[in-house]
Backbone bond lengths (Angstrom), bond angles and torsions (degrees), N, CA, C in turn:
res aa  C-N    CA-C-N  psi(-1)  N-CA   C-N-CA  omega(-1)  CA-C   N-CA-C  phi
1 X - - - 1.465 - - 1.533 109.63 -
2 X 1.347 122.56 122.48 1.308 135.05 163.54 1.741 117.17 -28.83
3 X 1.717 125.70 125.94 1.289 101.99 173.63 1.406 150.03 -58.46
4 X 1.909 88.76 -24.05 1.771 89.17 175.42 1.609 101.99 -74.75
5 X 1.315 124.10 -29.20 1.682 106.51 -176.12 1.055 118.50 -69.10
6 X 1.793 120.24 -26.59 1.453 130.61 175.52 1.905 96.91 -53.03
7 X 1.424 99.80 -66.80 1.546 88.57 -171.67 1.858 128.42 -54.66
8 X 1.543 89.42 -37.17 1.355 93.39 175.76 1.555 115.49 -41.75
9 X 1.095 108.81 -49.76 1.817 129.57 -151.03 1.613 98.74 -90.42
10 X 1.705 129.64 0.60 1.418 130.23 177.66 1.738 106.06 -150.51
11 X 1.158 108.72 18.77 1.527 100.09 172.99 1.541 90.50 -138.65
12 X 1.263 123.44 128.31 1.583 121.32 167.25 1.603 98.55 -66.25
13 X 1.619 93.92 147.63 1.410 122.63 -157.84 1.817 112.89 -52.79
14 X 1.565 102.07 -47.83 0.942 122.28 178.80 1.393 131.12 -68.41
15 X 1.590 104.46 -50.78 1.862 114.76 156.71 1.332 92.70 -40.93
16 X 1.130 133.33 -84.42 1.569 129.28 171.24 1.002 134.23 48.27
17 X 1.879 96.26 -101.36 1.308 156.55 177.92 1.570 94.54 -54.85
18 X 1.055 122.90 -62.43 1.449 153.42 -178.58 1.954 102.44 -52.26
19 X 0.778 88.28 -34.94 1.583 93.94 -173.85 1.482 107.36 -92.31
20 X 1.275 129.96 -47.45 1.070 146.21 179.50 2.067 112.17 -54.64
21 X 1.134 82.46 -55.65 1.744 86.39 178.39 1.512 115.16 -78.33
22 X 1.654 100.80 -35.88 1.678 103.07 164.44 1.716 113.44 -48.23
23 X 1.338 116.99 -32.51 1.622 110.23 -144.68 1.856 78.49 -97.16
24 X 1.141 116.71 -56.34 1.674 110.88 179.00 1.440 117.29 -45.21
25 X 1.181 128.27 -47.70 1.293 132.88 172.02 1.634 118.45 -53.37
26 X 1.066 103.50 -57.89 1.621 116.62 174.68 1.442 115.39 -60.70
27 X 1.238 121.06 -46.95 1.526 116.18 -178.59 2.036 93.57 -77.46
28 X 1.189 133.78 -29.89 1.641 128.97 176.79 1.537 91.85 -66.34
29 X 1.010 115.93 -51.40 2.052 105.54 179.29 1.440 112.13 -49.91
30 X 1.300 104.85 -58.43 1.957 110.62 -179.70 1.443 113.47 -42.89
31 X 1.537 98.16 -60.07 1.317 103.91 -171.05 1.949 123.35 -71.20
32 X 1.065 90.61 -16.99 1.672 95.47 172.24 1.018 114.49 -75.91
33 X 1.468 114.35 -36.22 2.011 109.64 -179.44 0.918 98.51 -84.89
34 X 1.401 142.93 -36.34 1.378 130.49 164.41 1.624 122.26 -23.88
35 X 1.471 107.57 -57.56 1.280 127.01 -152.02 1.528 89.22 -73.74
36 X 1.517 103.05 -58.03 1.508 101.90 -165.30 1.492 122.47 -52.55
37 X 1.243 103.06 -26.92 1.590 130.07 173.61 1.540 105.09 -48.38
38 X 1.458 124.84 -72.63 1.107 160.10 171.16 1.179 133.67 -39.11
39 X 1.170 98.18 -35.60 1.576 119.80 -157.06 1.155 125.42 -160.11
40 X 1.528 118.47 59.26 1.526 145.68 -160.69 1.765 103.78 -30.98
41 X 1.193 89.48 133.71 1.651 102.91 166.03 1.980 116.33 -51.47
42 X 1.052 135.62 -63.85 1.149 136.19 159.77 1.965 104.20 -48.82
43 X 0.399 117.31 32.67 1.871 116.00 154.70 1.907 93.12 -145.92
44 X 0.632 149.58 -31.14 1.414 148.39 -173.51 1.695 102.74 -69.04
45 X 1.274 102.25 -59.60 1.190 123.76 -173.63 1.877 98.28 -60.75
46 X 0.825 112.54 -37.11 2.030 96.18 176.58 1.052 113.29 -49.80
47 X 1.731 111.52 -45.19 1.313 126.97 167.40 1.488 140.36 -25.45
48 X 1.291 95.57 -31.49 1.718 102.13 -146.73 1.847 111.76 -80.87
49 X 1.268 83.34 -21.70 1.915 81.63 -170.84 1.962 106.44 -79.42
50 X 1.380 122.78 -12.37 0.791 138.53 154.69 2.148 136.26 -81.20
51 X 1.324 91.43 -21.34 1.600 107.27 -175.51 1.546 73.52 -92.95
52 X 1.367 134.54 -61.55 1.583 119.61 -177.19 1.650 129.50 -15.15
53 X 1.414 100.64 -63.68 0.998 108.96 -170.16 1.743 105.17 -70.16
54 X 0.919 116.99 -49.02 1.568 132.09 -168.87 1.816 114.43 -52.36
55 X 1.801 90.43 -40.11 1.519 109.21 -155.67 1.714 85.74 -70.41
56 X 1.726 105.08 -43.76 1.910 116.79 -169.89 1.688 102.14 -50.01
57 X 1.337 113.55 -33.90 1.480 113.86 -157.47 1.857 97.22 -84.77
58 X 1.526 126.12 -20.00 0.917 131.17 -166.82 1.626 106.69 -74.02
59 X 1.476 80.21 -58.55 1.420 109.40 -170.27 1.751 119.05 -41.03
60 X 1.149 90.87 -67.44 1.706 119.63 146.26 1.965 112.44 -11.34
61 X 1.462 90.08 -80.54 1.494 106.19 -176.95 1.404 119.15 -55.78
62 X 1.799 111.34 -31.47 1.364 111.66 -162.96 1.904 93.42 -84.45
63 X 1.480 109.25 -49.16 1.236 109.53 -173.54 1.452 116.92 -59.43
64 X 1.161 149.76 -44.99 1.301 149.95 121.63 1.683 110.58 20.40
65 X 1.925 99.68 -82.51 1.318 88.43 174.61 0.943 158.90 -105.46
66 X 1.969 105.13 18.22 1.345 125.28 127.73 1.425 151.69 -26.34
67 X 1.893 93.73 -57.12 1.033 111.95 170.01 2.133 107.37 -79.42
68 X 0.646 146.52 1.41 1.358 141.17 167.90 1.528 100.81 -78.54
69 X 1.496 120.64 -73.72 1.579 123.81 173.95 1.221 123.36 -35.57
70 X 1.609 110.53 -39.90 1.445 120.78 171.16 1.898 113.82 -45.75
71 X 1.901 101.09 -49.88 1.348 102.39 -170.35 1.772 98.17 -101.00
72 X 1.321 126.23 -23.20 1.538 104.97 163.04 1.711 121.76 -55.22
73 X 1.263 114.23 -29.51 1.411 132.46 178.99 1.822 110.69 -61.30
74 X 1.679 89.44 -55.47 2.128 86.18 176.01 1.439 107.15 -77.51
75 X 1.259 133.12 -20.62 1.477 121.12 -177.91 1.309 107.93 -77.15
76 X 1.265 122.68 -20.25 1.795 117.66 -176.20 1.863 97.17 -99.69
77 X 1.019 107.98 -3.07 1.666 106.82 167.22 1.503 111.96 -94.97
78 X 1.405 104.71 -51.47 1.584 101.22 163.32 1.531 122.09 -49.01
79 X 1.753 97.45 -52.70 1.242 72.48 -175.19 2.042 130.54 -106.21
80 X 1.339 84.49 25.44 2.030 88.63 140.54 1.345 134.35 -77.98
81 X 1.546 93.02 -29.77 1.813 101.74 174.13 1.715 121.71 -62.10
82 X 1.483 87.41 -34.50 1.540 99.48 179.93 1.677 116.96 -83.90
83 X 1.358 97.88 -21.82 2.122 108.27 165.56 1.385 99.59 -53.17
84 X 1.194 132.36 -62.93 1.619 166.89 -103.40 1.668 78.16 -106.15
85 X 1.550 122.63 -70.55 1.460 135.43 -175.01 1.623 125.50 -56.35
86 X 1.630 86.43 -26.05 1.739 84.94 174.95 1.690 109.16 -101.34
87 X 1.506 110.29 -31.40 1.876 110.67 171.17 1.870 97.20 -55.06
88 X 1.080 126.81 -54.07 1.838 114.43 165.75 0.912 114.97 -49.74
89 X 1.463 137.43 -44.65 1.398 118.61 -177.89 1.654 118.76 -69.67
90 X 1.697 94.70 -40.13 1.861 98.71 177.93 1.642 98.84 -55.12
91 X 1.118 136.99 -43.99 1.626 130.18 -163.12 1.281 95.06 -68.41
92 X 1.446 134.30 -65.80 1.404 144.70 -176.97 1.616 97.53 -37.36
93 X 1.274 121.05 -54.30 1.213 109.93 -164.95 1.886 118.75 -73.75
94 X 1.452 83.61 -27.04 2.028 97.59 173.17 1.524 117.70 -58.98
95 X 1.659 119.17 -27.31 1.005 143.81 -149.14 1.390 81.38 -89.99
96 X 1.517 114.61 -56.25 1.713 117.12 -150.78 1.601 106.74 -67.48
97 X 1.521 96.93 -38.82 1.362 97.98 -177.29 1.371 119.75 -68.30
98 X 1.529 148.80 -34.55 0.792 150.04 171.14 1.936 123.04 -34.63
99 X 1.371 93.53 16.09 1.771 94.43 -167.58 1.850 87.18 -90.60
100 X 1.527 114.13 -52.65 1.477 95.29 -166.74 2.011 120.53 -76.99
101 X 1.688 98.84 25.00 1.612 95.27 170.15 1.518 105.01 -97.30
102 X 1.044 110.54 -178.15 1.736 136.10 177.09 1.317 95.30 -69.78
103 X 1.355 99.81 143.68 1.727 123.65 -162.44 1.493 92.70 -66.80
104 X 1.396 126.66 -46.87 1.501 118.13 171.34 1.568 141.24 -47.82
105 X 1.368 99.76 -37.05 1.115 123.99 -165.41 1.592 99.20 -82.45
106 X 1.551 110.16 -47.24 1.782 123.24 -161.73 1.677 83.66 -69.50
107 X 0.973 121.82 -54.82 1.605 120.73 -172.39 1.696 100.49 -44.33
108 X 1.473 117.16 -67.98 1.464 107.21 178.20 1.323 136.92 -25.83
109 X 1.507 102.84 -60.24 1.290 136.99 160.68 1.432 104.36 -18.48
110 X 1.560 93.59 -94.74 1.983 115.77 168.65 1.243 115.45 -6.34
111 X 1.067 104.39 -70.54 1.748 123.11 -143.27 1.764 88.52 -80.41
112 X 1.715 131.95 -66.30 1.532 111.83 156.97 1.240 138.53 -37.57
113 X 1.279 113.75 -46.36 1.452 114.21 168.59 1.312 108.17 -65.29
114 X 1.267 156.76 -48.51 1.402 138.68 153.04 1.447 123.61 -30.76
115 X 1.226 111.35 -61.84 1.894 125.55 176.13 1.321 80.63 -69.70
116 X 1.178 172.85 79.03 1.703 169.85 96.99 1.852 83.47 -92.14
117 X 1.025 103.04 -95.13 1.458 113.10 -164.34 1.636 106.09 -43.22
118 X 1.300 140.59 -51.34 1.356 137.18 163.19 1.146 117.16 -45.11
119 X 1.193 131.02 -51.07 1.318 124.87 164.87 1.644 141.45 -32.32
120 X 1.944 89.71 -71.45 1.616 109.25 134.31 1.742 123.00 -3.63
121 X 1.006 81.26 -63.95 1.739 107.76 -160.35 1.641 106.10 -73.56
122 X 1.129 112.76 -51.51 1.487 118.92 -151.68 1.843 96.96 -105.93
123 X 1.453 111.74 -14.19 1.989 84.53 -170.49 2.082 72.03 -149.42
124 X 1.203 143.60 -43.70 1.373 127.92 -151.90 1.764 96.45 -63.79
125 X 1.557 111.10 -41.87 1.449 111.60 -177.52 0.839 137.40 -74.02
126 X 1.598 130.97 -8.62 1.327 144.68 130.41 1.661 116.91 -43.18
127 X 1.379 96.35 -44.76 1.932 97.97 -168.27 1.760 98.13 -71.60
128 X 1.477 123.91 -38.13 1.315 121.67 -170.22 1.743 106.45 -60.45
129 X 0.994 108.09 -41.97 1.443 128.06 -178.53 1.463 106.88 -37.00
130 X 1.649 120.16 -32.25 1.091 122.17 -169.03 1.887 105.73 -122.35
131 X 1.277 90.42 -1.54 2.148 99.51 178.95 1.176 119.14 119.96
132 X 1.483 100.55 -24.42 1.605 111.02 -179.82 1.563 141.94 -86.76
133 X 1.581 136.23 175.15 0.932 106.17 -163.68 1.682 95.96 -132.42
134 X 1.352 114.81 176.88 1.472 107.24 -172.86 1.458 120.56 -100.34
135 X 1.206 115.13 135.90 1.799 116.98 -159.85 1.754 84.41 -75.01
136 X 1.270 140.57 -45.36 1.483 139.65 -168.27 1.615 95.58 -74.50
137 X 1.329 148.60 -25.20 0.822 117.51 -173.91 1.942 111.31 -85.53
138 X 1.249 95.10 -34.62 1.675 110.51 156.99 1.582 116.02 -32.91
139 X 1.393 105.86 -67.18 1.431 106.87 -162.58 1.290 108.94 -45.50
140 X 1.967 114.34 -63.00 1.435 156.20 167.85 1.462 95.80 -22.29
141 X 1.625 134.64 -70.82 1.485 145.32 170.45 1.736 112.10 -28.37
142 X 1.513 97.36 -58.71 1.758 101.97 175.80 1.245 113.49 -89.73
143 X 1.242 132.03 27.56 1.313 127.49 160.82 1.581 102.05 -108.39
144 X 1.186 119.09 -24.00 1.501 121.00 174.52 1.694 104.12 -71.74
145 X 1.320 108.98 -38.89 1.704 105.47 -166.99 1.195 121.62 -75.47
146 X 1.625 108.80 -16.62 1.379 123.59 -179.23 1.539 105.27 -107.66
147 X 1.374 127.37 -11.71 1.481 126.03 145.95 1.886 112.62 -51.26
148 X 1.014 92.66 -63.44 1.823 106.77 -174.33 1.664 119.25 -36.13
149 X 2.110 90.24 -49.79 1.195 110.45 176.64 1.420 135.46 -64.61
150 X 1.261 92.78 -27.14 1.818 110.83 -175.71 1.577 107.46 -104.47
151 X 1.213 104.46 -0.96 1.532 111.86 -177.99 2.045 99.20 -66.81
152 X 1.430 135.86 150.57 1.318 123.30 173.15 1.433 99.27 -133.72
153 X 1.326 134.65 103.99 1.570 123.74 -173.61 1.411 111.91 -77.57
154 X 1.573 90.48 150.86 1.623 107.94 179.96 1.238 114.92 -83.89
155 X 1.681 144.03 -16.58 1.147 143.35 167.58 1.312 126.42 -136.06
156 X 1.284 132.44 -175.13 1.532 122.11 170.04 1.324 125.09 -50.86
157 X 1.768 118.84 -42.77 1.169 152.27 -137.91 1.910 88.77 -79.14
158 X 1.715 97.33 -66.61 1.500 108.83 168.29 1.273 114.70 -45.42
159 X 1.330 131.66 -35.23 1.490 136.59 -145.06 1.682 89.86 -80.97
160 X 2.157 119.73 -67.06 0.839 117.18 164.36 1.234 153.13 -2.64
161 X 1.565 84.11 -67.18 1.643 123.10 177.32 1.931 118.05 -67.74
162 X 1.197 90.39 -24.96 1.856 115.11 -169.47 1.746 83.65 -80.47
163 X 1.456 103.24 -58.63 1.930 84.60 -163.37 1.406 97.52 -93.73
164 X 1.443 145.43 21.73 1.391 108.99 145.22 1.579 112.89 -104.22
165 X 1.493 107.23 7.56 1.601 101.69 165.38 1.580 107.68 -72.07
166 X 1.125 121.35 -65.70 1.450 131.64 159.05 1.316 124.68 -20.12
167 X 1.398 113.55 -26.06 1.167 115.72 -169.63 1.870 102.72 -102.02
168 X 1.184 111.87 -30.03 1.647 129.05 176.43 1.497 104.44 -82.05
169 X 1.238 133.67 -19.83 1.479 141.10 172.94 1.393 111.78 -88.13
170 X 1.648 117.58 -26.12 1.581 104.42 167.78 1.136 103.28 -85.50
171 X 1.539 138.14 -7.89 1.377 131.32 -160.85 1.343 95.24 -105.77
172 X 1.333 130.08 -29.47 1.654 116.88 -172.97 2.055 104.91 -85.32
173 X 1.699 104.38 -13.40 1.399 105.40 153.40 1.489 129.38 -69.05
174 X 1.453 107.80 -39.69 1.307 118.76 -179.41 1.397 111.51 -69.35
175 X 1.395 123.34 -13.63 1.212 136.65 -168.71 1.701 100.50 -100.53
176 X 0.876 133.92 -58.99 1.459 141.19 160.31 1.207 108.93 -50.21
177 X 1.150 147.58 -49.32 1.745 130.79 172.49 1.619 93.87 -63.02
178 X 1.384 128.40 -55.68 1.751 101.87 -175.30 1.462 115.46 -50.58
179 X 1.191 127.60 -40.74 1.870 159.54 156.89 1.877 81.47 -14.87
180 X 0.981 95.62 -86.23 1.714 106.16 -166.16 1.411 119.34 -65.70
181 X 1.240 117.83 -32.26 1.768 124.15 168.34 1.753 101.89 -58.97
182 X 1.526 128.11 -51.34 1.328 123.32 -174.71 1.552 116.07 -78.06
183 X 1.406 116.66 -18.15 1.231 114.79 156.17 1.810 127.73 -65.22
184 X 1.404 92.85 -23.94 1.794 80.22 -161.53 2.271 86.70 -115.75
185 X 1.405 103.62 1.38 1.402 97.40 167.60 1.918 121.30 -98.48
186 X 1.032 116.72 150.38 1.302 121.59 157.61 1.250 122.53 -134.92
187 X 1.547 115.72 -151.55 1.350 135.32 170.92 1.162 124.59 -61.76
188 X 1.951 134.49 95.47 1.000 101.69 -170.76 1.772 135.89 -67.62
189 X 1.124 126.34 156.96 1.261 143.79 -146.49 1.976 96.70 -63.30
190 X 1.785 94.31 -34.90 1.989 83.02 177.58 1.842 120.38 -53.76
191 X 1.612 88.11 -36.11 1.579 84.26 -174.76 1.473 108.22 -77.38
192 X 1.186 127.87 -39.23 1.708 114.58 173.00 1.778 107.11 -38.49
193 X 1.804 117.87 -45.19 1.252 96.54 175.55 1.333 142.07 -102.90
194 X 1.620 96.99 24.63 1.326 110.83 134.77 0.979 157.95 -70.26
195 X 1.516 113.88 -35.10 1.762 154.62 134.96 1.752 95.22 -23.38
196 X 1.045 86.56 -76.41 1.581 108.87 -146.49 1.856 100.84 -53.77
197 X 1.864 98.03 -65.32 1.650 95.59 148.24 1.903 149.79 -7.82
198 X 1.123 93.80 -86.99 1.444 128.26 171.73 1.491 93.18 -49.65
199 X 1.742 126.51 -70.55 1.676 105.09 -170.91 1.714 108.40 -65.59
200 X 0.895 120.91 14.37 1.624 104.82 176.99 1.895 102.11 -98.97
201 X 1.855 90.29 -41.30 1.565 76.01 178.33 1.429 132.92 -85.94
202 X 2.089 105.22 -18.47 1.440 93.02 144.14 1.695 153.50 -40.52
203 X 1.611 73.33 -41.35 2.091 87.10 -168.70 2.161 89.92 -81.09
204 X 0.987 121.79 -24.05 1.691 135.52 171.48 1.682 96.09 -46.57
205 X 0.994 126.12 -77.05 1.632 152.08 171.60 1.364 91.28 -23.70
206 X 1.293 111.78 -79.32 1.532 101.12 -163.79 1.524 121.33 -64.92
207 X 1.063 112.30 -59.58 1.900 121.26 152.48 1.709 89.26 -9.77
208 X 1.435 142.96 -99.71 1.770 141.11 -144.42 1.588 101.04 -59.11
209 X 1.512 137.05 5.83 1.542 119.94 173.40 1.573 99.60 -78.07
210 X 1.630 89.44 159.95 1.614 90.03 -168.36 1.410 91.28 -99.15
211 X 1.098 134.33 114.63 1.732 129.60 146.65 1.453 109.56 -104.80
212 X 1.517 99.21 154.21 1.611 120.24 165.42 1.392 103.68 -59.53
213 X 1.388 112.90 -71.76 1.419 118.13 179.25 1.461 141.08 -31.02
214 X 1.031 135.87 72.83 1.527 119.07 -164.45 1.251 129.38 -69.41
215 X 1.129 113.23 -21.56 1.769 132.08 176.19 1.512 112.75 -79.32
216 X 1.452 113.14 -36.78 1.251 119.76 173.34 1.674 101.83 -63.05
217 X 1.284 118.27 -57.02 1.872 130.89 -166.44 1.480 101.06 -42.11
218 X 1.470 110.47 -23.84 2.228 105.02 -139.31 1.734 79.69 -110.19
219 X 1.428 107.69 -37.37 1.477 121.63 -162.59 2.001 93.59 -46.35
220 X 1.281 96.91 -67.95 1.888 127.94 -164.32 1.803 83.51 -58.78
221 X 1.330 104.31 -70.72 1.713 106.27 -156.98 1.657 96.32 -50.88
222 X 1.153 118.32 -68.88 1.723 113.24 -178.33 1.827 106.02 -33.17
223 X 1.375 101.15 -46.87 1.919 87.46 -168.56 1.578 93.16 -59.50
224 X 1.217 110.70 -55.71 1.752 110.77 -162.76 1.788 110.50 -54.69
225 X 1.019 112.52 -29.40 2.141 120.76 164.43 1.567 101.14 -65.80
226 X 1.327 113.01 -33.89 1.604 118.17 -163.34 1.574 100.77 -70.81
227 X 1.361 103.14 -48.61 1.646 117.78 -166.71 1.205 98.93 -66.32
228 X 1.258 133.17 -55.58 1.639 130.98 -169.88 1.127 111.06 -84.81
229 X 1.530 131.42 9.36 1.667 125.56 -177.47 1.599 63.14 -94.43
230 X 1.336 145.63 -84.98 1.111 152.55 -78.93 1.545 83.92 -96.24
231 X 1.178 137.97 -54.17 1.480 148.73 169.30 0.955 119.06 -40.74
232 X 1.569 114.09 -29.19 1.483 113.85 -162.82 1.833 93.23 -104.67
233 X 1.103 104.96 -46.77 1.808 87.22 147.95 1.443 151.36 -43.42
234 X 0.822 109.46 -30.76 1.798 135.41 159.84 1.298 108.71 -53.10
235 X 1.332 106.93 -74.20 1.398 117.02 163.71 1.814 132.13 -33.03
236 X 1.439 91.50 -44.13 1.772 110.57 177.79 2.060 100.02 -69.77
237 X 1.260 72.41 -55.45 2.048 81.42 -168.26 1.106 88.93 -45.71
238 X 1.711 148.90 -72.36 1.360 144.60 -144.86 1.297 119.26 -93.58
239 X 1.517 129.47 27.80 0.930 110.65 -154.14 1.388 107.33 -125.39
240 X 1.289 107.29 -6.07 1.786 110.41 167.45 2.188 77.58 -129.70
241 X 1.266 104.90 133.59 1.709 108.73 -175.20 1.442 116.84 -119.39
242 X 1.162 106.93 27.89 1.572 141.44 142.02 1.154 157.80 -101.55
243 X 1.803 90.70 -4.47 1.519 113.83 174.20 1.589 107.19 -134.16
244 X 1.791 91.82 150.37 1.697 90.68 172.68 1.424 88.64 106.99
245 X 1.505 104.97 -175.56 1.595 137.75 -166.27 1.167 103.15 -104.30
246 X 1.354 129.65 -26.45 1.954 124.98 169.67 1.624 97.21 -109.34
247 X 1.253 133.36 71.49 1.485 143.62 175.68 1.205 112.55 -105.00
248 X 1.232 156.52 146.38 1.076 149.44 94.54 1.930 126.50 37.07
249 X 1.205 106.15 92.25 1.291 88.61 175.31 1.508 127.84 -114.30
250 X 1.602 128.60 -174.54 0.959 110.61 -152.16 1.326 105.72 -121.65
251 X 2.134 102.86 66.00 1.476 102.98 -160.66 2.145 96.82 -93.44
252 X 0.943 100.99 -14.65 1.604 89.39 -158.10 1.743 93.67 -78.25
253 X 1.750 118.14 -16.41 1.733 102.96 166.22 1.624 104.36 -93.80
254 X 1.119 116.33 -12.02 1.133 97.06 156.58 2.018 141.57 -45.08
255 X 1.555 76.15 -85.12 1.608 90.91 159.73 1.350 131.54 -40.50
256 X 1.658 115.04 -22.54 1.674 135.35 174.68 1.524 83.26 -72.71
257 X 1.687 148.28 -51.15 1.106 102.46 -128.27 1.687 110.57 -98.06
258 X 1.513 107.18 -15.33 1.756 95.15 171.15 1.668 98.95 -59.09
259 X 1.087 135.20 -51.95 1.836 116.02 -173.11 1.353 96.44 -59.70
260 X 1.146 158.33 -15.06 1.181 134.55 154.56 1.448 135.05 -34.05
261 X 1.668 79.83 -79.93 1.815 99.89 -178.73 1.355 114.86 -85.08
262 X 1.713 132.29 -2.31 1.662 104.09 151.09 1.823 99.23 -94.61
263 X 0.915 155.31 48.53 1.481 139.94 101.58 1.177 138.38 -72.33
């Protein structure tokens, strides 16, 4: 298991979050009195009209490719949510169609496609949580495909109806393998240490200006550790969208399943 999903899936989201900006902040406090200690304000200060320019060009670069991860990060969360919205609609729609088969057959149908979606619901979304996928929701899947298959229609109407069920049953599969690829994928690990990198030598940058002020220096530098822990959390929370306390949930089979079972 990947480390950010490990943490996701055993540290509540928020302690987290909480931890993350605590630990940036605190090591920018250490290290500033350190420096100042160390490394007199009047020698820093010769510095500055030159760290200016340098620090702007940094600054620049890091936020840039922060901010990209930030929005590659919500579009692959969005768009699992929206995988998630159309595999409910393909089931919803498998369900609907089942009116012009044989009372035997539509019952079959039913009653799996319900235990499909319960299943889903009650043990696959726990297993995604951790990357994995559910051996019952598997089984449940090929008992529908080999229903479909062995099904032989009695008229056109059925015939129709036969290949766009078939056709909404490979798609609510095709929709569930993406389902399970964004659960058990994330961020790869180079760019976290790039992330991770870059804010030390950003928040580094600001720490060497020379000010008189010292309360003012720790005041600014802490917000600027604050701002990029806080981003780089964002990033963590969304980045596997199946795990954690801001995840993905599994309201739209929910809400499918009373229209299920009173039909």
């Amino acid at each position: 298991m990947p480390f950010i999903q490990f943490l996701l899936l055993n540290v509540p989201t928020v302690l987290l979050g909480f931890l993350i900006i605590f630990i940036y902040v605190f090591l920018t406090v250490i290290s500033l009195v350190i420096i100042r200690k160390y490394y007199p304000c009047q020698r820093r200060k010769s510095h500055n009209d030159i760290a200016g320019f340098i620090f702007a060009t940094l600054g620049v670069i890091y936020a840039v490719i922060l901010a990209f991860i930030v929005v590659v990060t919500w579009e692959d969360f969005d768009k699992a949510n929206e995988i998630t919205s159309k595999e409910a609609n393909c089931i919803a729609s498998l369900y609907q169609d089942t009116t012009t088969f044989p009372a035997e057959f539509r019952q079959l149908i039913k009653g799996e496609l319900t235990e499909y979606v319960n299943a889903i619901v009650s043990d696959e979304w726990q297993k995604m949580a951790k990357g994995k996928r559910s051996s019952k929701v598997e089984e449940i899947q090929g008992k529908l495909v080999r229903l479909y298959s062995g099904f032989q229609p009695k008229n056109e109407t059925q015939k129709i109806f036969l290949m766009e069920s078939v056709k909404k049953m490979n798609e609510a599969s095709e929709m569930r393998r993406l389902r399970l690829i964004y659960a058990a994928t994330g961020i790869h690990p180079l760019l976290y240490a790039i992330l991770i990198t870059g804010s030390f030598i950003t928040i580094a940058f600001a720490m060497f200006f020379g000010t008189e002020n010292h309360v003012e220096q720790l005041i600014m530098t802490s917000c600027l550790a604050a701002m990029i822990a806080f981003a780089l959390f964002t990033i963590i929370a969304l980045d596997y969208p199946f795990t954690g306390t801001f995840s993905i949930e599994p309201d739209v089979f929910i809400d499918m399943l009373p229209s299920l079972i009173s039909k």
